[in-house]
C-alpha positions as CSV (number, residue, x, y, z in Angstrom):
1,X,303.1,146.6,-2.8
2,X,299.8,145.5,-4.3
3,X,299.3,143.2,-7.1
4,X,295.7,144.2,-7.5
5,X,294.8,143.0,-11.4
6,X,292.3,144.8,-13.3
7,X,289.8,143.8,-15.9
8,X,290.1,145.4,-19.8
9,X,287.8,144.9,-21.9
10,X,288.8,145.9,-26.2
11,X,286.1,147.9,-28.2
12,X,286.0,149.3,-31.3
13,X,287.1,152.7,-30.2
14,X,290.5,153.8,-31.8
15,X,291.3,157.5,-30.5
16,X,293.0,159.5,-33.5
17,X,295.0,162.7,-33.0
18,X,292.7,165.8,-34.3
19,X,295.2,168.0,-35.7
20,X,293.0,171.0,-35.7
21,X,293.3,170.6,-31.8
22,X,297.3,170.6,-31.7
23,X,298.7,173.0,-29.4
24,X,301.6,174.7,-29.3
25,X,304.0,175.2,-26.2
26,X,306.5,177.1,-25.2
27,X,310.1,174.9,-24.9
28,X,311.4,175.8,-21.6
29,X,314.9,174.2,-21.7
30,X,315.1,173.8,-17.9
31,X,318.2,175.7,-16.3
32,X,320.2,178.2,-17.6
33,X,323.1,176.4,-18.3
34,X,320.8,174.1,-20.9
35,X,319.6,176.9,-22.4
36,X,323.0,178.2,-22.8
37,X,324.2,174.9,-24.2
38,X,321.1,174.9,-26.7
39,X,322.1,178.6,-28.0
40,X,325.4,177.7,-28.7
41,X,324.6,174.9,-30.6
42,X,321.8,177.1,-33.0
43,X,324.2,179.8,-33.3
44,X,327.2,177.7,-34.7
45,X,324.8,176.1,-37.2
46,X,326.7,177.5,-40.9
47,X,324.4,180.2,-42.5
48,X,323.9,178.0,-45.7
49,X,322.4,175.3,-43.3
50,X,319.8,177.8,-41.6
51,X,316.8,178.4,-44.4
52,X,317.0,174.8,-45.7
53,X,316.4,173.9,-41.8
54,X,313.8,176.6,-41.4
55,X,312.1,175.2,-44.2
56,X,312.1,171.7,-42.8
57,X,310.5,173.2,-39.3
58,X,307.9,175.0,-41.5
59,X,307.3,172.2,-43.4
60,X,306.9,170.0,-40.4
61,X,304.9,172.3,-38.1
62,X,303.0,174.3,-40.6
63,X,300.6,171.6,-41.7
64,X,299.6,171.3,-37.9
65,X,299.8,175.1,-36.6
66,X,298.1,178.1,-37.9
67,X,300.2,181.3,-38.4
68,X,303.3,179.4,-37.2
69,X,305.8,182.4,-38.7
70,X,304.1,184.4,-36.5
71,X,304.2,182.4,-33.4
72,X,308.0,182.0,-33.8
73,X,308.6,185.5,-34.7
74,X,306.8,186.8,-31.6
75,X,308.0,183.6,-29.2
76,X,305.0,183.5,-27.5
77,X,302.1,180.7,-27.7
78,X,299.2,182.9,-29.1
C-alpha cells in the first residue's frame, strides 16, 4: 500500500449548502424484510402521536422542499 502524501493548500473558500438546490429522494429501505420492519413500527405509532409528528416532518422539511404535502401524498420525487 502507498503512502503517497499530498499537498493542501487553505483558501478562503467555505462551500455552504444552497437550500433552493436540496433534493429530495426516494427512501428505499433495502430488502423486504426492512421495509416490513419499518411499517410495523409507523403503523403502531398511537393516533394521538401521528399529526404532532406530521407537523414536526413538515416543519422540518417544508422550509427546504417545495410542495412537500404533495410529494408525500403522491410518493414519488417530482
Amino acid at each position: 500500500m502507498s503512502t503517497a502524501s499530498i499537498h493542501i493548500t487553505r483558501t478562503a473558500i467555505a462551500l455552504r449548502p444552497d437550500q433552493s438546490r436540496v433534493l429530495l429522494r426516494p427512501f428505499t429501505p433495502g430488502d423486504a424484510r426492512r421495509a416490513e420492519r419499518i411499517a410495523a413500527r409507523v403503523l403502531s405509532i398511537p393516533d394521538s402521536r401521528v399529526v404532532p409528528l406530521l407537523d414536526d416532518v413538515l416543519a422540518e422539511f417544508s422550509r427546504r422542499h417545495q410542495n412537500i404535502c404533495d410529494v408525500f401524498r403522491s410518493g414519488s420525487n417530482r
